[in-house]
Each structure stands twice: as structure tokens, then as C-alpha cells.
N, C-alpha and C positions, 0 to 999 in steps of 0.2 A: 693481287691487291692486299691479301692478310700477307702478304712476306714482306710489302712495303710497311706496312701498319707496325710490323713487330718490328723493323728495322726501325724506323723511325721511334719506336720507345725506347728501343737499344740507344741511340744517338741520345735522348733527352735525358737516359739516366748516367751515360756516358757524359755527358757533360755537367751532370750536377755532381758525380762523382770525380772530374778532373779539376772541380769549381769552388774549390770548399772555403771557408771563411778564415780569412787571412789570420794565420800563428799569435800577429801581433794586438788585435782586437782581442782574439781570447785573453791574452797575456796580459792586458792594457786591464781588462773588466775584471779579472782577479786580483790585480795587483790595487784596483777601487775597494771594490770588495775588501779583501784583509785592511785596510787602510781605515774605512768604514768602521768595521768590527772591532779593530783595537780602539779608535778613540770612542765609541759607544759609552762605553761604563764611564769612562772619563766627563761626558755629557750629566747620566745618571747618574755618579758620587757629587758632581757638583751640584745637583739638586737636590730634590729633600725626600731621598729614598734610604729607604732600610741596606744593609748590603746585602742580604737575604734576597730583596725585590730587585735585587740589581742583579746578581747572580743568576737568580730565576729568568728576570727579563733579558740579559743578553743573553744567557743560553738558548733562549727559545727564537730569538731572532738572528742568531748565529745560523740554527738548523735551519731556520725555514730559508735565508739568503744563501746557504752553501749549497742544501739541496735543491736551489732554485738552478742556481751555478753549476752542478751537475747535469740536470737536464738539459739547460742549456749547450754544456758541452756533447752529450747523448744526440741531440739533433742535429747539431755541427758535424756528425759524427755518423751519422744513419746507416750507411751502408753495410759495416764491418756486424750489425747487429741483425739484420738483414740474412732470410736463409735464401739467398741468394743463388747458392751454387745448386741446392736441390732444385731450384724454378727453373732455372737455365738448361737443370739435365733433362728437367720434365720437357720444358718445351723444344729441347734439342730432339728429344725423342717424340715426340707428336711431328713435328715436322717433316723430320723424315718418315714417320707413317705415312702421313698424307701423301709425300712426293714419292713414295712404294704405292701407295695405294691409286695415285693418278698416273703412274705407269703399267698399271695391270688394266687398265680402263682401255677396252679396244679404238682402233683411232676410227674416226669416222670418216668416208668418203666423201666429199660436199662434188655432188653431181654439178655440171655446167649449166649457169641459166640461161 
């Protein structure tokens, strides 16, 4: 029952890492983004800001939509960041303890009812 349990987590991460979020959505929401970010200052020169406040205000909202945009690609992305290989060696090695450990377990005779 736990080798079906762990197969079955195998499958569910086997599938969200075969499943990942299409190239083109990424590509689509960056290329909003830069598009956003350059007419920005062009919004605030047309109004009635300092260039100082303008400079200060897109810079700061530059970083926080890039850095948002990063994350975002970080989660689209989970796996590669993931110690992944170390869990897989651990629970490769526990497994086979147990399946070593349940053949050293004498067999039992089930007498006739």
C-alpha cells in the first residue's frame, strides 16, 4: 500500500513536470509588461510631476512588476530549483531497506482451518 502511495506521488509530480505553462503565455505577459513599463513615464511627463518623481516612480514600479515577473517565472519553473535528486536517492534507499528488511522477516506457516 505505501509503494502504491509513493507511485502515485511519482505520477502527480510526473505530470505537473511534463505540464508546464505554455512558452507562449510566458512570452505574451513579458512582452505586456515591457510595453507597460516604457509608456509609464510617458503617462507621468504628461502630468504634472517633477522628472525626479517620475524617475523615482517608474523605477520603483519597474522593480516591483519585474520582480513580480520573475517569481512568476520561478513557479512556472519549480522543479529545476527543487533538491529533488537528493529525495529520490533518500527514498530510493529506504525502500530498498524495507523490501531487505521484509525479506529477512521469517515466513509464516498459516496452519489449515
Amino acid at each position: 500500500e505505501r509503494l502504491y502511495d509513493l507511485e502515485s506521488c511519482f505520477g502527480v509530480c510526473n505530470r505537473l513536470l511534463m505540464s508546464p505553462i505554455p512558452p507562449t503565455f510566458i512570452r505574451h505577459t513579458s512582452r505586456v509588461l515591457c510595453l507597460f513599463l516604457f509608456l509609464l513615464p510617458l503617462q507621468f511627463i504628461s502630468g504634472d510631476m517633477s522628472n525626479f518623481a517620475v524617475l523615482v516612480s517608474v523605477a520603483a514600479i519597474s522593480y516591483t512588476l519585474v520582480g513580480l515577473d520573475e517569481i512568476g517565472l520561478e513557479i512556472a519553473h519549480t522543479f529545476p530549483m527543487l533538491p529533488l535528486q537528493a529525495m529520490a536517492k533518500t527514498f530510493q534507499s529506504n525502500v530498498i531497506n524495507q523490501l531487505l528488511l521484509a525479506q529477512s522477516y521469517p515466513k509464516l506457516q498459516l496452519s489449515s482451518l
